[in-house]
Every structure is written in C-alpha cells, then in structure tokens.
C-alpha positions in Angstrom: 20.2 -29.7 30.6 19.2 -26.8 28.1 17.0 -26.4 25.4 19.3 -28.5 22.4 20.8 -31.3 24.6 17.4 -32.3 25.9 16.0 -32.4 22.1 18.7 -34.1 21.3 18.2 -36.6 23.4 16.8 -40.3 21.7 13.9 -42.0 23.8 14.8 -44.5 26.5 12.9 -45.6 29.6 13.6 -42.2 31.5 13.1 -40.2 28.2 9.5 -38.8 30.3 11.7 -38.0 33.9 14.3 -35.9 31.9 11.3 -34.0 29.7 9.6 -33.3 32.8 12.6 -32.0 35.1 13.9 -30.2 32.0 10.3 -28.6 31.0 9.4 -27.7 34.7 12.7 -25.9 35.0 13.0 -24.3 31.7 9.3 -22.5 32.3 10.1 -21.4 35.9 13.2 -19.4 34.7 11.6 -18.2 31.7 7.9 -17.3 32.7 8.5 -17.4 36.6 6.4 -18.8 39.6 3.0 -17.2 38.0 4.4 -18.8 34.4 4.4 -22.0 36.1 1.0 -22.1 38.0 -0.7 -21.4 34.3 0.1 -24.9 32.9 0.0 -27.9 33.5 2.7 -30.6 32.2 2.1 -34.2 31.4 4.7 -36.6 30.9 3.3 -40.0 30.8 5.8 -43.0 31.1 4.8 -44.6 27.6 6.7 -46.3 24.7 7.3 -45.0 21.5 4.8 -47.6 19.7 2.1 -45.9 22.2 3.0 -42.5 20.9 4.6 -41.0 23.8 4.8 -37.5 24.5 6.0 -34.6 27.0 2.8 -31.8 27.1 2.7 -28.5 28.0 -1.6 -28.1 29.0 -4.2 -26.0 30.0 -3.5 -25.5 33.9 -7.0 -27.5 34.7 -6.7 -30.2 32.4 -7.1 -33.6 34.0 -3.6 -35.6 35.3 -4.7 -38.4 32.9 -6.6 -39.2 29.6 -8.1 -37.1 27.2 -7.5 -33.5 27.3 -9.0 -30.5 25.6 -7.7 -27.4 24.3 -4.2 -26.3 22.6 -1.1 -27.7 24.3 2.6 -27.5 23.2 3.5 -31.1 22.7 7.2 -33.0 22.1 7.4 -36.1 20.4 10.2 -38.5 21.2 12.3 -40.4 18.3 15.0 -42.9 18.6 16.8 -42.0 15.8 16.2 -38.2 15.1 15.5 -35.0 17.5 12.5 -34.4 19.3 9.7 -33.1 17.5 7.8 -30.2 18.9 4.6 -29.1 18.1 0.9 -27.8 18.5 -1.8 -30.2 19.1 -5.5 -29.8 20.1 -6.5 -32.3 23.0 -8.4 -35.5 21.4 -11.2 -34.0 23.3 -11.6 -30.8 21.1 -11.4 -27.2 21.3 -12.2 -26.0 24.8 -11.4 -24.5 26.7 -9.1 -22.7 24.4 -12.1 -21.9 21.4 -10.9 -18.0 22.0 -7.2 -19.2 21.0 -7.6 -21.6 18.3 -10.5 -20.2 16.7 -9.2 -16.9 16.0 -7.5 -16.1 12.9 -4.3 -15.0 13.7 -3.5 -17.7 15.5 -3.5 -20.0 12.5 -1.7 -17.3 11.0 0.9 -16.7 13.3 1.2 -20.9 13.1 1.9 -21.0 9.4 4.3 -17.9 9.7 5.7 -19.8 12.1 6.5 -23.1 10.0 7.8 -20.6 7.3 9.9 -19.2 9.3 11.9 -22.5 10.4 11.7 -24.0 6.9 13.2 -20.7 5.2 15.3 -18.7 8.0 16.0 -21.5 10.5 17.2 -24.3 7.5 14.4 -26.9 9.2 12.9 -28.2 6.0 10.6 -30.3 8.5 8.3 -28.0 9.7 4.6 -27.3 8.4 1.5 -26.3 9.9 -2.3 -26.9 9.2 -4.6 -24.2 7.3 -7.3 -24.3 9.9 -6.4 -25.9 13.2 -9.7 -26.1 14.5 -10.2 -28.7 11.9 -9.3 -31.9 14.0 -11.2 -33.9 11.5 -8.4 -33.5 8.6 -5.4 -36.0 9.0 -1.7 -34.2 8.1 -1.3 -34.6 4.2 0.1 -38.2 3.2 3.0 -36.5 1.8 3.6 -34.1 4.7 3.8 -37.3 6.9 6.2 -39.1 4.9 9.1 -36.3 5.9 8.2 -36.7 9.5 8.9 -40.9 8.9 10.6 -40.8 12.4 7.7 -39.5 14.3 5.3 -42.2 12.5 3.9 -43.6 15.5 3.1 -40.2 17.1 1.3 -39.2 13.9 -0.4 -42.5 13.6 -2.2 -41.6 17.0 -2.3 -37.9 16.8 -2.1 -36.8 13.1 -5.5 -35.2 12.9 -4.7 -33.1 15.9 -1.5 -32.1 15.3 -1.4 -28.5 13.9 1.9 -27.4 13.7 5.1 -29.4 13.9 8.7 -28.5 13.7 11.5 -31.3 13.1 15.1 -30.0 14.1 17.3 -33.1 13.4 20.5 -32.2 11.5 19.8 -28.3 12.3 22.2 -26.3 13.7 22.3 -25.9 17.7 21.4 -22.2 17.6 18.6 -22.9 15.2 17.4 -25.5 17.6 16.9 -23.4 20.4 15.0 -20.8 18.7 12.5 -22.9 17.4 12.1 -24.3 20.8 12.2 -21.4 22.5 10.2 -19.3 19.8 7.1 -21.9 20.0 7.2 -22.2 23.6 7.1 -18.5 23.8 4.3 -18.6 21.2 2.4 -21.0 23.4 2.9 -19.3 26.7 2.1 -15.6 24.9 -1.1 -17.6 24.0 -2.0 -18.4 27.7 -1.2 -15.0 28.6 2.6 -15.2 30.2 4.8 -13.6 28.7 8.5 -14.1 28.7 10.2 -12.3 32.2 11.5 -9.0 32.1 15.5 -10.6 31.6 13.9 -12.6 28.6 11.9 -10.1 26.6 14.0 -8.3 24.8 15.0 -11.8 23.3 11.2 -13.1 23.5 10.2 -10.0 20.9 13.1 -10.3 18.5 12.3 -14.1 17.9 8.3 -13.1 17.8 9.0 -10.4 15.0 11.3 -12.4 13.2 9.1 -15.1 12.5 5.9 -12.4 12.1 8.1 -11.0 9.3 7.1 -14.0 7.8 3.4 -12.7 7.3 4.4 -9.7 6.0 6.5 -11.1 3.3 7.9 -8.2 1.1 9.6 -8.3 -2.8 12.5 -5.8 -3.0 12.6 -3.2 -5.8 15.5 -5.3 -7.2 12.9 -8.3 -7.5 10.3 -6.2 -9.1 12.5 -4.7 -11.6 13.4 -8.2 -12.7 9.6 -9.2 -12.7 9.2 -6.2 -14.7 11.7 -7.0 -17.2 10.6 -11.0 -17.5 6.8 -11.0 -16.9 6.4 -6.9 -18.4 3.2 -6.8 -17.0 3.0 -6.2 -12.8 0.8 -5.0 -9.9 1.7 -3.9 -6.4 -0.9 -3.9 -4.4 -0.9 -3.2 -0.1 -2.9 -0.9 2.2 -2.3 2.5 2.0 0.5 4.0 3.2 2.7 1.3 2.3 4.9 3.2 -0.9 3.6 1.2 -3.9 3.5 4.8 -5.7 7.1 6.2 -4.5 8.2 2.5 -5.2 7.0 2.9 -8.8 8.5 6.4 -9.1 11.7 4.9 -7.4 11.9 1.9 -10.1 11.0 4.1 -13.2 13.7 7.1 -12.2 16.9 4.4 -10.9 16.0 1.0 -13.3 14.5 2.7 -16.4 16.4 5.6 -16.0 13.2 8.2 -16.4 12.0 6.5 -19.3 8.6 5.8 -19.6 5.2 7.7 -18.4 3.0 7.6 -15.5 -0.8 7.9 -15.1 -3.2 8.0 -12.7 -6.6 6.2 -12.9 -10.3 7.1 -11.8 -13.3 6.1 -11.9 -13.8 8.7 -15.0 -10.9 6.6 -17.0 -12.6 5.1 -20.3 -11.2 3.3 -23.2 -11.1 6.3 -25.6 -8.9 8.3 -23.0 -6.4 4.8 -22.1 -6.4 3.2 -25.9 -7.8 5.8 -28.5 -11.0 6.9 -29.9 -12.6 9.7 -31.1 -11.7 13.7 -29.7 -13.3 16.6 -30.4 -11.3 19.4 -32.7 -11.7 22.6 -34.0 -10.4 23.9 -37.5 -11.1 27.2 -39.2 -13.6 27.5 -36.8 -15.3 24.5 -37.6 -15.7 21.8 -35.2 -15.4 18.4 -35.6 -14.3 14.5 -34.6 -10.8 13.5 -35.4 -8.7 10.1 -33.8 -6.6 10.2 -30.9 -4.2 8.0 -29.3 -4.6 7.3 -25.6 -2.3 6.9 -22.9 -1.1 2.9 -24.1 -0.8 3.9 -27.2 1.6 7.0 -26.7 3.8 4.9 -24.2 3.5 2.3 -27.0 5.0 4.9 -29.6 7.8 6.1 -27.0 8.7 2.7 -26.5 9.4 1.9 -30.3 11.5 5.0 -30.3 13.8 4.4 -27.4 15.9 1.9 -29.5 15.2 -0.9 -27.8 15.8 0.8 -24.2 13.1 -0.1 -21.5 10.1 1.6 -21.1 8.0 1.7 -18.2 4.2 2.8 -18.0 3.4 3.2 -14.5 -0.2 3.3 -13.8 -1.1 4.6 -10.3 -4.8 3.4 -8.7 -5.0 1.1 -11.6 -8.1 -1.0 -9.7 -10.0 2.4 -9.4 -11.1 2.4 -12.7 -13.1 -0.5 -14.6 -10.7 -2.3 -16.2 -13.0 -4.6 -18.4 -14.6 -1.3 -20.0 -10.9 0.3 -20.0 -9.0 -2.1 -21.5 -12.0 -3.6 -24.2 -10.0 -5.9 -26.3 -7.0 -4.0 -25.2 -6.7 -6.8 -22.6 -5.3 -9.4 -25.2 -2.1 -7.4 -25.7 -1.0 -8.3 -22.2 0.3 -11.6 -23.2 3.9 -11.5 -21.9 4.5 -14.8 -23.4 3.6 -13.5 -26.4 4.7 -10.2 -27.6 3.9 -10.5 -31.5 0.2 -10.3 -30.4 -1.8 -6.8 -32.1 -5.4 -5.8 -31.8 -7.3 -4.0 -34.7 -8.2 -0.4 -33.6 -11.5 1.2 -34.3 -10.3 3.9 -35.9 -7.1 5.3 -38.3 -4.2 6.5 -35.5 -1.8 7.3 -37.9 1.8 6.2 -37.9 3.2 3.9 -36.5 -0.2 1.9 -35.8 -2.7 3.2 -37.6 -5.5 0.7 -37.7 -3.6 -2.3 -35.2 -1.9 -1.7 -32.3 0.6 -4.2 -30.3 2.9 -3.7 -27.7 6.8 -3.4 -28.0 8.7 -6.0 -26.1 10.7 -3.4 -24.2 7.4 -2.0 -22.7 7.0 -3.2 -19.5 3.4 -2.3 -17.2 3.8 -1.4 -13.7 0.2 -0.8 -11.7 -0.2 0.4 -8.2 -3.2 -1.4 -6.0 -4.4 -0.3 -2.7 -6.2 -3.5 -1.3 -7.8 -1.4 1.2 -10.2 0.1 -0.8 -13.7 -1.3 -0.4 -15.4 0.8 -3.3 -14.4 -0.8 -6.4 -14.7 -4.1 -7.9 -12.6 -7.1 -7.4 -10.4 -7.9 -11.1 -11.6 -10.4 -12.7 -9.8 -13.8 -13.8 -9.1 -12.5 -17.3 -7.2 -9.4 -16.1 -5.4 -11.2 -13.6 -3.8 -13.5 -15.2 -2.4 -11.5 -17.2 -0.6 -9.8 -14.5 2.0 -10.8 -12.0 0.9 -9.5 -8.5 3.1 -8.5 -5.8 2.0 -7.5 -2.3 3.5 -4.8 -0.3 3.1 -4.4 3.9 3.7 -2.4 6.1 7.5 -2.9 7.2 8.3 -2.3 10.4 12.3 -1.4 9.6 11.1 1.8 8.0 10.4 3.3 10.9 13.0 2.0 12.9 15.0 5.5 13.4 11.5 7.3 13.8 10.0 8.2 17.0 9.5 6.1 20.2 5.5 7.0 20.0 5.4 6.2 16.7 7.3 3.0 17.1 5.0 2.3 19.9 1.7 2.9 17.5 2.8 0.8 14.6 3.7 -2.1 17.4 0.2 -1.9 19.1 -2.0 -1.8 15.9 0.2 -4.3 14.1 -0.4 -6.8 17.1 -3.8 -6.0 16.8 -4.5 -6.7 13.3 -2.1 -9.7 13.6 -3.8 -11.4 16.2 -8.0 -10.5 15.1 -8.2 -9.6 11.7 -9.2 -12.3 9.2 -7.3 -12.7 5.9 -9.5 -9.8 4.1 -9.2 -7.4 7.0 -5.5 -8.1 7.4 -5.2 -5.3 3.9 -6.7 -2.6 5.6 -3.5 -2.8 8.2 -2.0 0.8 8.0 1.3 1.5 6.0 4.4 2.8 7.5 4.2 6.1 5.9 1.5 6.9 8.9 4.1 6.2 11.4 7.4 8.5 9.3 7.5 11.4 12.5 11.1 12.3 13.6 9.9 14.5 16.9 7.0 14.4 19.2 5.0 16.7 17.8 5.2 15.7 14.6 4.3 12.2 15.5 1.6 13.4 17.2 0.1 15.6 14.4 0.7 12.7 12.2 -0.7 10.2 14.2 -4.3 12.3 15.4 -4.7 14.3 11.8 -4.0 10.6 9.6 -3.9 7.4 11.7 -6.8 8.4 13.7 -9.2 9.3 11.0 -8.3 6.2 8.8 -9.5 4.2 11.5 -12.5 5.8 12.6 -13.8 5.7 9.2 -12.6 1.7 9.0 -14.8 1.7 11.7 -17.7 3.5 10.7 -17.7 1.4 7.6 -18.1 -1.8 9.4 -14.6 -3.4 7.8 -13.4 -4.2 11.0 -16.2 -6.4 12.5 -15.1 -8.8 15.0 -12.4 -7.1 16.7 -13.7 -3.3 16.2 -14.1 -2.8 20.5 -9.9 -3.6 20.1 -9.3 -0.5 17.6 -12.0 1.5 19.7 -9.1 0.8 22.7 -6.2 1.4 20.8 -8.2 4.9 19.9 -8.3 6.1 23.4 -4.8 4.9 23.9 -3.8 7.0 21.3 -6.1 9.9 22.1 -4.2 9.9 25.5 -1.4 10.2 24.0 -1.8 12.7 20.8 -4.1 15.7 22.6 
C-alpha cells in the first residue's frame, strides 16, 4: 500500500493494522534499519469517537498512555483523508525541549503549512505560532475547516501544532505532503532520508523552505510602485535591493528619475530645502535651495506626466523624523493633492508650498542587518509599503559547487537557530556569485568570513554563535 491509498483509506475496525504495517514499512525503505530503531510507532485499536490515531514517537516513549515529546501523528476520518500532523505528547515537551523549543522549528512548521495551502492546493493546512504553547486550543475558526477530524481535535486540539488535510487534493500532492512531513519529522530525530531518497528528500525540504524566504519580483514592485508610490525594500546585505532599484528605474521608468544615497550626515535642508551658503561680487551670503525631493519633485512635473522614480539608497541610515520634518505628510499615496508650506521662497514652481506629483513614485533600499541605527517609527511606516528581499538560493544555481555548498550550510544554520530578528542578518547571495575555485575562495575568506566574525564579535548571533564558530573552520578548511 503506498503513501495516497493508505490516506485515502476511511476508518474501519482494521484502520490501526493497515497504519501500522503501512508506517513500519514505509520508514524501513525510506530511513532504513537505523531509521527504524529511532521511533517508536503506536497504533492503538480505538474508535473514532475516542480520537484514534496512528503515531510516529520518541523511540523510548512508553507502549501505552501518555507520551511526551513531538511525534508525527495521523488522524483517521470516515468521510475525508487522513489528517497528518504534529502533536506534542499530553505529557509536554520532553524529551524533545531541544526540537520544539527552537525557533526554526516553528518556522520551518508554518513554512510548511504555507507551503501545502499555496503550492500543494491543500487549503486545510495551518500550523501554531509557538508550539511549545500546549496551553492554546487551535483557533475556533481554524477548527471549523478541519469539521471531519472534530473528535481528534476535541481530544488533542491544544497539542496539535501543525496539521495538513489532503481530501480532494491531487494524488501527487498527497504524497508530498506526506512524505515531506514525515521527512521533516525524521530530519528532526536525526535520520535522514537514504542515500536512493535524498536527492528527492532535499528538493521537497527546499521547496517548502522557499516558503520562508518569500521573495516579490521586480514586476510586483514596479506595480507597487506605481499603485502605493511610496516603497521600501529591505533584506540583509548582499541580497540586490540596490541593483534591484537601479534595474526597476533603468527597464520600468526608462532612466527617469534620480538616485541618492543617505547617511548619517543627511539633514532636512540637504533632502527638502533650506538655507545654502553663496557668494556674489565677492560678497557672501544665505540664499534658498531646493533639496533632493524637491528637484525630483520639479523633474517629475516636467516629464509630462511620465513616471518618475526617486530611488533612495540606505534610506534607514539617516534619521528620518529630522529628515523628513513635516516633509513626512506628503507621503500620503491616497492622497496626492496634499502640500506642505516651506520655510523659505524656492522659487518656481513651488516657491513657498511644496507637494508631490502623482507620477512621482519613492523607492528606498533597507538593509535589516544593520544594528546601528534606529528602528522607523509608526508614522514613517505607514506611509510606506515594505517589501522584504532574501537571499535566493536560484541565483547561485550556475555558480560554484563550494559556493553552493556555503550558502546550503549557513542557510541551514540560520534556518534551524536563529530567532525571527537574527534571521535578517542571514547573508545575501551576492557573497556566494564565484564562477571558479579561486574566485569562490577569495570571495568567500575576504567577504563571508569577515561579515561573520564581526556578527560574532557583536554578539547578534547569541544562541547559536558555537554553530557559525563551526561553519568558520569548515570554511577556513576549505578557503586557505
């Protein structure tokens, strides 16, 4: 019996003989001997009413009664498929605190629900935020889609932490969200797929990963651009949020517009306007000047209604409040008839008021690995649509095998032990562009290598800085 007959299969009296021959077998081809030694199963001959189950568990946990721990559970139906899921014994976390309490295994759950709902067509699937929290019952209205399985959830709702519903899914669909969680599960307990299945084990793994890394094209940008006018891209560096901006400005705007670059040093007279020195007849003196929104402002109502696109690199590494001043109130995309009074006479067209055109559109770049400068605050962004940009692991899919090999190693890394804040400082891909050895290498010791020393000297990697101290000397072995 494979993998979409058996969860196909309604409940009857043998439902738990045919889950445990099929569950036994299925792990012995596909994690071998040692794969099966590592679990235990359970397969209790119980009626639906009583919430019956088919487990995969903790190779020590007891034959019978509560269990602790993570286990990959399937819940029988008599109408629909089986449901398959993640569940924490009734009797808590351990032994399995180092699984379920570390961040990126409640990320790599919820990529994993986003994944069936959005790739797979398996609008049934969700996962829980934290699934150490066994005291929080699934959502009233997150039950109600899983009506079929109401008895299971009646009894284990509060430990449930991930669950995936594949009735009235394809058959192919089926068996990767089987197989994929049951790889998951096993990957967890340290087993990985055998050698004939890894190939297969990996693509399903980075397909669903993809999911955490969720990227906008430069087609969806340039349409944010156009509807919202006022965007950020922000990433960790090296992931091209200031080629992407040069890209979208030369092939959607066609060159029109300006780029600038801000600093600490950036104040409101240089951005809006105020007050620059002169010197006439040899006399010096104090005369208005229009800053860098206002001269896009003025190319913009000259371009006949073409758009216009002021692309503002590092934007967070200036302060914006003191930058913007009431500058901040013309970003109103809603509301493009909205003008400011300026402190001083510009000249034409503005002179004293300024607004902004409606075929001016704001692009700023954002590098949300850098620790030195202040969070925005609420006022600035909601006035702006953000976008995130990761690393993405197909631009580097005709570079070099050692390079390839890198970005694989220190993704997992980050994936698995960073929390949600530490997941920014994840490298870009542009460390990993190296066509040849030695230019991988070079790239890899002169750029990679520093970055992360100096992430760890700063301290922004605690909790799993001893696994990018390993990766270092894996990749000193390999660089010198």
């Amino acid at each position: 019996m494979d993998a979409v007959e058996f969860l196909r299969l309604p409940h009857s009296n043998t439902w738990h003989e045919h889950a445990e021959h099929f569950l036994d077998d299925f792990i012995r081809k596909r994690y071998g001997q040692q794969g099966r030694k590592a679990i235990a199963l359970r397969c209790p001959k119980i009626g639906l009413d009583d919430g019956a189950f088919a487990a995969v568990l903790h190779k020590d946990a007891p034959s019978s009664g509560g269990y602790g721990g993570t286990s990959f559970v399937m819940f029988p139906s008599e109408t629909d498929s089986v449901l398959i899921s993640l569940v924490v014994g009734t009797q808590g976390l351990a032994p399995d605190e180092h699984i379920l309490t570390r961040p990126g295994h409640a990320r790599t759950s919820r990529a994993f629900a986003s994944w069936a709902r959005l790739d797979l067509k398996m609008p049934k699937a969700w996962a829980k935020s934290d699934p150490t929290r066994i005291d929080v019952l699934v959502p009233n209205e997150v039950a109600s889609n899983f009506s079929s399985h109401s008895s299971a959830l009646s009894r284990y709702g509060s430990v449930a932490y991930l669950m995936v519903d594949p009735s009235s899914c394809s058959d192919t669909a089926v068996s990767q969200a089987f197989t994929a969680l049951l790889d998951l599960y096993m990957e967890e307990r340290g087993v990985p797929a055998l050698t004939a299945f890894k190939t297969e084990a990996q693509s399903l793994r980075s397909r669903y990963e993809e999911r955490i890394f969720s990227r906008e094209d430069e087609g969806g940008i340039d349409q944010l651009l156009r509807t919202r006018k006022f965007v950020i891209v922000q990433g960790p560096p090296g992931t091209g949020k200031t080629r992407l901006g040069l890209r979208l400005l030369k092939n959607q705007f066609g060159g029109n517009g300006m780029v600038v670059q801000f600093h600490p040093s950036v104040s409101y007279e240089q951005f809006v306007g105020g007050l620059a020195p002169t010197e006439k007849g040899g006399a010096f003196g104090f005369e208005p000047r229009a800053g860098w929104l206002m001269q896009a402002a003025n190319a913009a109502s000259k371009a006949n209604g073409k758009p216009f696109l002021l692309l503002i690199d590092e934007i967070n590494r200036a302060d914006l409040a003191k930058v913007l001043g009431e500058a901040i109130n013309l970003f109103e995309p809603r509301d493009s008839d909205r003008s400011i009074g300026l402190p001083y006479d510009f000249g034409p067209p503005w002179h004293a008021h300024l607004n902004i055109p409606s075929n001016l559109s704001v692009l700023g770049t954002m590098n949300s690995a850098d620790r030195s400068i202040a969070i925005l605050d609420l006022a600035i962004r909601r006035r702006f649509a953000f976008v995130s940009l990761w690393p993405e692991q197909n631009a580097i899919a005709d570079q070099h095998s050692l390079a390839k090999e890198a970005f694989q190693a220190l993704r997992k890394i980050f994936v698995s032990q960073a929390s949600t804040e530490q997941l920014e400082l994840l490298p870009g891909h542009a460390y990993f562009l190296a066509r040849d050895e030695a230019d991988a290498k070079a790239r890899l010791r002169t750029e990679l290598m520093p970055l992360l020393q100096d992430y760890l000297h700063q301290g922004l990697i605690a909790g799993f800085s001893e696994d990018i101290e390993g990766y270092l000397q894996w990749l000193d072995a390999r660089v010198n």
